[in-house]
C-alpha positions as CSV (number, residue, x, y, z in Angstrom):
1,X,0.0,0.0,0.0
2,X,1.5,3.8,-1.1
3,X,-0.8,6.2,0.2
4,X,-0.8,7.9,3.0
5,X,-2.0,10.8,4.9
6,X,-0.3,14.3,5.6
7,X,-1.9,17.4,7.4
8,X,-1.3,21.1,6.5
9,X,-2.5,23.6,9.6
10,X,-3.8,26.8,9.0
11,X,-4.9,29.8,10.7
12,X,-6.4,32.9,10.5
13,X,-9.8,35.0,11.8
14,X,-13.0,33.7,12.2
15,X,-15.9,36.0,13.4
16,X,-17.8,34.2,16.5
17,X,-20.7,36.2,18.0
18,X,-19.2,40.0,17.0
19,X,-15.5,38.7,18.4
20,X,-12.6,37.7,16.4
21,X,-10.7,34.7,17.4
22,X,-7.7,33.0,16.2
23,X,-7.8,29.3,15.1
24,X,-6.1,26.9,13.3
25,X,-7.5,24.2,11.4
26,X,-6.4,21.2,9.4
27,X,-6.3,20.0,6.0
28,X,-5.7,16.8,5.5
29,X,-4.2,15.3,2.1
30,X,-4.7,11.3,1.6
31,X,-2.7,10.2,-1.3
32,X,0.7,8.8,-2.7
33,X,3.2,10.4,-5.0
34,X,0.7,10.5,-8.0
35,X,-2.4,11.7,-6.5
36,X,-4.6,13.3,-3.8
37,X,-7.7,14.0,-2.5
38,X,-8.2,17.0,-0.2
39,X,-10.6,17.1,2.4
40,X,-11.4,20.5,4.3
41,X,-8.8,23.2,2.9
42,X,-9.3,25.7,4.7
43,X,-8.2,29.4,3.9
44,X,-4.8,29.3,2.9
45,X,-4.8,27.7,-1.1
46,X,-1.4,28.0,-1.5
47,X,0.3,26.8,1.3
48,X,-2.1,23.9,0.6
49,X,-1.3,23.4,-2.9
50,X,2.5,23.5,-2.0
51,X,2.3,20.4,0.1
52,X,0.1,18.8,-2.4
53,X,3.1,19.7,-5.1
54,X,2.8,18.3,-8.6
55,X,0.3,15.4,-7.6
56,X,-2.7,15.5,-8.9
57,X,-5.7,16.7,-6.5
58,X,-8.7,14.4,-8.0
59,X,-11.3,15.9,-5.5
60,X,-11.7,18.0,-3.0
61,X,-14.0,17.0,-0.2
62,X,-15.7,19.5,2.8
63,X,-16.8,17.4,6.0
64,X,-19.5,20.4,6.8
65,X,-20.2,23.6,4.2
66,X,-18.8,25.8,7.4
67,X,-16.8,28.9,5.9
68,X,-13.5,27.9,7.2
69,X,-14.3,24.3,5.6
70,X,-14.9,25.5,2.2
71,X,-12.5,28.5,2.1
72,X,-9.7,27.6,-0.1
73,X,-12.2,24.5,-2.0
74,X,-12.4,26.5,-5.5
75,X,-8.9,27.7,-5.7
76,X,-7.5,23.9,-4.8
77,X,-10.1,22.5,-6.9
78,X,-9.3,24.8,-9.8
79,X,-5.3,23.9,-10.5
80,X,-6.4,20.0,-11.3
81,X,-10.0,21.0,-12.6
82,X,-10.9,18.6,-9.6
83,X,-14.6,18.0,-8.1
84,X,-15.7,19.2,-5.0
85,X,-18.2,17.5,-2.5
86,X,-20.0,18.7,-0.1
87,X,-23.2,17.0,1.3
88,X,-26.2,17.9,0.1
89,X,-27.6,19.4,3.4
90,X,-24.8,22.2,3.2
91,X,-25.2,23.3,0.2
92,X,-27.3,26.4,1.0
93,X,-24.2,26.8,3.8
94,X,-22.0,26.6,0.8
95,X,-23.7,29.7,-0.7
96,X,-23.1,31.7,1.8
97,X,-19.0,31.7,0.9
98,X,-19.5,31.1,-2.5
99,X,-22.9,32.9,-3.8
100,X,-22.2,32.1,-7.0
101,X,-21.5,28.2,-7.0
102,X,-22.7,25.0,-6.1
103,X,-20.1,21.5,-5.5
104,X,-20.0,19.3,-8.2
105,X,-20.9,16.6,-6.3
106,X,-24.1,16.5,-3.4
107,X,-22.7,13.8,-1.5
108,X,-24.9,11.0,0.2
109,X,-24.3,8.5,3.0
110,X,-22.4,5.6,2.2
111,X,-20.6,7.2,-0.8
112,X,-17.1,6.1,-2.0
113,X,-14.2,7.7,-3.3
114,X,-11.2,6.3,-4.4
115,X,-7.6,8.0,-4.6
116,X,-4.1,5.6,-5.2
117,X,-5.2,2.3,-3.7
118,X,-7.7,2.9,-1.0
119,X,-11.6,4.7,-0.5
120,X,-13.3,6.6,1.5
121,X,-16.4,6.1,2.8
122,X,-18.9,8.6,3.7
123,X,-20.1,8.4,7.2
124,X,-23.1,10.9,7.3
125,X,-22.7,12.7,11.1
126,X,-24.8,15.6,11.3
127,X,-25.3,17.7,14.6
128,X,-23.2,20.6,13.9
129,X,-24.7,21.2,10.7
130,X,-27.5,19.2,8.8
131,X,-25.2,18.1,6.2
132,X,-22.1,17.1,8.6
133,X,-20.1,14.1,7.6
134,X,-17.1,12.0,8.5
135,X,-14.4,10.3,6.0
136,X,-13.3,6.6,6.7
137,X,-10.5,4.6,5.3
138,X,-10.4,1.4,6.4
139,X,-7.5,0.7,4.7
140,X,-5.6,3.4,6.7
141,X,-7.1,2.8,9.7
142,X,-8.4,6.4,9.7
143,X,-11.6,8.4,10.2
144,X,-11.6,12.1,9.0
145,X,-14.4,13.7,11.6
146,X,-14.4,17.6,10.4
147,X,-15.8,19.4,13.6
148,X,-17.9,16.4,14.6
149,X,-15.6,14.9,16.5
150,X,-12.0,16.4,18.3
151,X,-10.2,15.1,20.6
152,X,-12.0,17.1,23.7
153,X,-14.9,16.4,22.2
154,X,-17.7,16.7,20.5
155,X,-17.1,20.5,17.9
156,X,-19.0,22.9,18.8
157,X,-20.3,26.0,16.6
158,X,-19.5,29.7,17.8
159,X,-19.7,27.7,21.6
160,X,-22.8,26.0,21.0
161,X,-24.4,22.6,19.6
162,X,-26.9,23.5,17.2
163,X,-28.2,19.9,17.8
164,X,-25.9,18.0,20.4
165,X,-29.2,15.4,20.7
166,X,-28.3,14.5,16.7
167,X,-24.4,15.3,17.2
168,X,-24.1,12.5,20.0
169,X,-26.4,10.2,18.0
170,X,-24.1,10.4,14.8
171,X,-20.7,10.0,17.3
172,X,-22.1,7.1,18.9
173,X,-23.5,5.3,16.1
174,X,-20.8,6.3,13.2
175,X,-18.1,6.6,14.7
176,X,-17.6,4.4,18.2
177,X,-18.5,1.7,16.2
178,X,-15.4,1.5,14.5
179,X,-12.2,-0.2,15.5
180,X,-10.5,1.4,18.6
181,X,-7.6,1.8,16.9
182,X,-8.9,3.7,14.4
183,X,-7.0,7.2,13.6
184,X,-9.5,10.4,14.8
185,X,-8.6,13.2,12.5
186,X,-10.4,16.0,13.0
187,X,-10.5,19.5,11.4
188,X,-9.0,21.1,14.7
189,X,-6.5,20.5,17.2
190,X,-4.6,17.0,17.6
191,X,-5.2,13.7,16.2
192,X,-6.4,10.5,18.4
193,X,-7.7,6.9,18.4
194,X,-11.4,5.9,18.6
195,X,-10.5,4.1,21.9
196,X,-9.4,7.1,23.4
197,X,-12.5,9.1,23.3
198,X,-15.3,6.2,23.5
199,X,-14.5,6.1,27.5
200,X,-16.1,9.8,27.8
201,X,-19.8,9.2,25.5
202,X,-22.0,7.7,28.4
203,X,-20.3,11.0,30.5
204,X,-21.8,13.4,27.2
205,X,-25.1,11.5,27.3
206,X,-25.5,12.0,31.0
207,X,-25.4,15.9,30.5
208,X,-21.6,16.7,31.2
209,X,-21.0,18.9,28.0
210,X,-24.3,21.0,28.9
211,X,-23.6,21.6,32.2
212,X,-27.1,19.6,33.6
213,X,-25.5,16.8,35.8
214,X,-23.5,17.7,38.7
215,X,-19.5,17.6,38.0
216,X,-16.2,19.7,38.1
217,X,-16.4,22.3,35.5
218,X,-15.4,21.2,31.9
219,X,-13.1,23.9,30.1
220,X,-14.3,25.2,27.0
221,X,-13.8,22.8,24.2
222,X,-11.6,24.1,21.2
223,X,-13.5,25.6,18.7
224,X,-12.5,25.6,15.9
225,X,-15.5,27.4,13.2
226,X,-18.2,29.9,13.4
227,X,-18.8,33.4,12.1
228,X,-21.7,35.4,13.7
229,X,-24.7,35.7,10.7
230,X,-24.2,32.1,9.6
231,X,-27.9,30.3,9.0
232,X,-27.9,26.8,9.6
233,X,-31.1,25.1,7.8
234,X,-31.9,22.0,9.7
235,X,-34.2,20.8,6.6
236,X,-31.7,21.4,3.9
């Protein structure tokens, strides 16, 4: 097996209830020396498409339509003449960084793509928006989670669940059911294993990350997307 899996962070301003705030996210390349698919670029095309190099990007593929998901999509899609996927339930959150385009592909649960000699499966996950998914390669041994899934928890939008009830569903039934070896590779912050966060669900079900059960006080989770005016359509 050839390909493999490299990250590029970025950072820059993100707009979260009238206050900027500084965050670095991740893109993550899965490919070998031939060809690559890019999932979440975020901001920063060019520092991107330097660690991409002369490979080939086939797609380009957004876990959620959030702004800082989509940011750099067209200009890394546009070097290759490459597709871009988003999931049909973000599209209208697409639109609202790019007004005057749609993805070429509405992704659907279950979907494959294929890049050098492994696939990617599309693990739909919504909670922080309607049209939230997660990537996984079995191959690699790796699940790409976007902002579903970090490594103190679930993601959070601008310091809130939109719908942690849907969130926690699509964590516990997506995503702990995979190995617990499996790679968590999220769009912010560090990478883990499966096994190391599945300990801490029945903690999240019993009302830790809302504050409704008695407990120490959690620190804030790192969050990594949100800009104040952003709409999210639970129906679309």
């Amino acid at each position: 097996m050839t390909a493999r899996i490299e990250r590029v962070v970025t950072s820059g301003l993100v707009d979260i209830e009238g206050d900027e705030h500084k965050v670095e996210n991740n893109t993550w390349i899965l490919g070998d020396d031939d060809e690559v698919i890019v999932i979440d670029p975020a901001r920063d095309a060019d520092k991107i498409l330097e660690k991409v190099g002369d490979r080939e990007v086939l797609a380009v593929i957004c876990t959620h339509g959030l702004p800082d998901h989509v940011g750099a999509a067209i200009e890394v899609a546009a070097r290759d003449e490459a597709v871009i996927a988003v999931h049909a339930k973000d599209r209208r959150l697409w639109r609202q960084t790019w007004e005057e385009t749609w993805p070429d592909i509405e992704m659907e649960d279950e979907g494959l793509f294929s890049v050098a000699d492994v696939e990617l499966e599309v693990l739909a996950t919504p909670g922080v928006t309607a049209g939230g998914v997660s990537l996984y390669c079995e191959e690699l041994a790796a699940v790409f989670t976007g902002k579903t899934l970090l490594m103190d928890g679930p993601g959070k939008l601008g310091g809130e669940y939109p719908a942690l009830a849907d969130q926690l569903t699509s964590i516990g039934e997506r995503l702990f059911t995979l190995p617990h070896e499996t790679r968590v590779l999220p769009a912010h912050g560090e990478e883990g294993r499966i096994g190391d966060l599945e300990p801490e669900f029945d903690r999240w079900l019993s009302g830790s990350l809302t504050g409704t059960q008695e407990a120490e006080p959690i620190p804030p989770l790192v969050d990594g997307t949100g800009a104040s005016g952003i709409t999210l359509n639970r129906d679309e």
